[in-house]
N, C-alpha and C positions, 0 to 999 in steps of 0.2 A: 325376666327382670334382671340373673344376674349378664346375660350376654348384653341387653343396654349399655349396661354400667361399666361389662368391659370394652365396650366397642366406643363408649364416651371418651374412658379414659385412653385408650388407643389413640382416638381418634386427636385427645387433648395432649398426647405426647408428641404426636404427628407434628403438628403446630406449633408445638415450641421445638423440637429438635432444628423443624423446617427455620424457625423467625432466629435461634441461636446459629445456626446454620451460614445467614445472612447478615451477620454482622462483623464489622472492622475490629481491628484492636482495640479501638475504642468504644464501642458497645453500642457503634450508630448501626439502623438497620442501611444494608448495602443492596441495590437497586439488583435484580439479577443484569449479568451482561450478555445480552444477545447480539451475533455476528450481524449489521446492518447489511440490508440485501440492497445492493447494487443495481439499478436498473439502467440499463444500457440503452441507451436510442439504437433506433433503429438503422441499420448499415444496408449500402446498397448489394447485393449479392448477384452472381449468374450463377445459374444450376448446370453443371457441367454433365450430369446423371443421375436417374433417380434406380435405386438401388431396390434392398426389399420391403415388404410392407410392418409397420409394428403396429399393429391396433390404428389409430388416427394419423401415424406418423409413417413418412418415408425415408430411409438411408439415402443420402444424397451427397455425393460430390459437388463442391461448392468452390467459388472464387470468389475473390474480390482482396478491400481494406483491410487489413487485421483480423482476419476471419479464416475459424479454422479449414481444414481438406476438406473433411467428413463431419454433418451433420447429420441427428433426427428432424425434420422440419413439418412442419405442420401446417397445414393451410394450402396448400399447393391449387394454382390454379388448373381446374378439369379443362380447360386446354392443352396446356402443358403435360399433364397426366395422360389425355388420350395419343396426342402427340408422340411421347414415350412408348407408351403401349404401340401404336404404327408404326415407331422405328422397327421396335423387338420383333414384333409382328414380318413384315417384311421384308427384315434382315434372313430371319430363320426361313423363311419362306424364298427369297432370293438363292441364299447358299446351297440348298435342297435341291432345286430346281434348276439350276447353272449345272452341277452334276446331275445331275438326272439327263437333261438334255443330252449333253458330252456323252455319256453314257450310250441311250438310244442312237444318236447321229452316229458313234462308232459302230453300233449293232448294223445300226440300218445298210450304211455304207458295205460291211462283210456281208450283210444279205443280198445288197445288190450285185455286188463281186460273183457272186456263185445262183445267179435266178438265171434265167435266158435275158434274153433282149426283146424277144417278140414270141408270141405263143396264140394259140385261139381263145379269144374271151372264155368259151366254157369250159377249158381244159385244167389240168390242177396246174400247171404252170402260168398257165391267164389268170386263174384264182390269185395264183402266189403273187403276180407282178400286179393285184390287184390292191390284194391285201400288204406290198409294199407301199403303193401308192396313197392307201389311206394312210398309213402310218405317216408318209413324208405330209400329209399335210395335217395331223392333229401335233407333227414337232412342230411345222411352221405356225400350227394357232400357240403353241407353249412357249414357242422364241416372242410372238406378238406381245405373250400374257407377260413375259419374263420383262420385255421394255417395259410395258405398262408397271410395274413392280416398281421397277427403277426410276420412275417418272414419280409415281407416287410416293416414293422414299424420299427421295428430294422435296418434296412437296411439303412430308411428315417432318424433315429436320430442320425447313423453312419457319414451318408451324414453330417447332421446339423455339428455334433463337427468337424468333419473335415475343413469344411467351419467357423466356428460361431469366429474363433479369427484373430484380423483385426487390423491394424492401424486407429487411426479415429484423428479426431481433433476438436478442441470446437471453433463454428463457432461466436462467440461471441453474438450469437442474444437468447434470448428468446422467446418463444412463449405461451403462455398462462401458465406462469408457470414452463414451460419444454423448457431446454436448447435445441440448436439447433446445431447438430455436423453435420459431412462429412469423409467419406470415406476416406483416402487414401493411403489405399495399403492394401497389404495380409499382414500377422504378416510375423514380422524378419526370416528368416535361423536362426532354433536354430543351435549352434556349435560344 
C-alpha cells in the first residue's frame, strides 16, 4: 500500500516537473521541438565499388550529383553483386596464375637446356623428355585457361557497368562516419 502511494506521488511529480518543464515565460505549455527529418529524393548514382559487407549493407564507392565518395547502400542489385564477386574472383585468380605460369615456363625452359635432345622412349632420359613434354602442354592448357580468365573478366565488368548505375536515396542516418543510403530503383529510361 505505502509503495502505491509513493509510486503515485512520483509518478504525479513526474508530470508536473515534465508539463512546468514545457512552458514559456508566460506560463503557456510549449509544443516540444523535434529536428524535422528531411527526406531527400532520390538521386541517380554509379557504383564505382562495392567494398565490405555490414549486416544488409555494402560499403560502396559511389558517384554522381551532390553525393557523397563512400556510402552504406542497401538494396544492391544480385546482378551487380555477383558481377563484383567475378571481378574479385578472377582478378585474384588471373594475378596467381600469370605468375605461376612465368614461373614454370622459366623452369621448363632451364629443364630443357640441360635434358638431351633425343634419347630411347624407355630410357630415364626418354622418361625425362617425356615428362618435359607433359609439362609443356598442361602450361599450354594454363596459358588457354589464363585467356579464358581474361575473356571472362571482361565479360564480369561488362556485367558490373551495365548493372553499377541506380536510383538511391540518403537514408538520413549515419553510421560510423558513413552516410546510410537505399536503393530505389534501376537509373531512369534515358530518351
Amino acid at each position: 500500500m505505502k509503495t502505491e502511494k509513493a509510486l503515485v506521488t512520483i509518478l504525479f511529480l513526474v508530470i508536473c516537473f515534465s508539463a512546468k518543464s514545457q512552458t514559456n515565460s508566460a506560463n503557456k505549455p510549449v509544443k516540444p521541438h523535434a529536428p524535422a527529418v528531411v527526406i531527400k529524393p532520390p538521386v541517380e548514382i554509379k557504383i564505382q565499388s562495392i567494398g565490405a559487407d555490414l549486416a544488409t549493407y555494402k560499403k560502396c564507392q559511389i558517384s554522381g550529383e551532390s553525393v557523397p565518395n563512400q556510402v552504406l547502400l542497401k538494396g544492391l542489385n544480385l546482378d551487380l553483386m555477383k558481377a563484383d564477386a567475378d571481378i574479385k574472383k578472377l582478378t585474384a585468380f588471373i594475378a596467381k596464375e600469370t605468375v605461376d605460369i612465368k614461373n614454370e615456363t622459366k623452369q621448363l625452359k632451364k629443364d630443357k637446356v640441360n635434358s638431351p635432345s633425343e634419347a630411347d622412349y624407355n630410357s630415364a632420359a626418354g622418361r625425362w623428355i617425356q615428362e618435359l613434354n607433359r609439362r609443356q602442354m598442361k602450361l599450354e592448357d594454363r596459358e588457354e585457361a589464363l585467356e579464358q580468365a581474361h575473356s571472362d573478366l571482361e565479360k564480369a565488368k561488362s556485367k558490373f557497368l551495365d548493372n553499377s548505375t541506380m536510383m538511391a536515396q540518403d537514408a538520413g542516418v549515419i553510421y560510423q562516419s558513413i552516410p546510410v543510403w537505399r536503393v530505389t530503383g534501376k537509373k531512369p529510361a534515358t530518351k
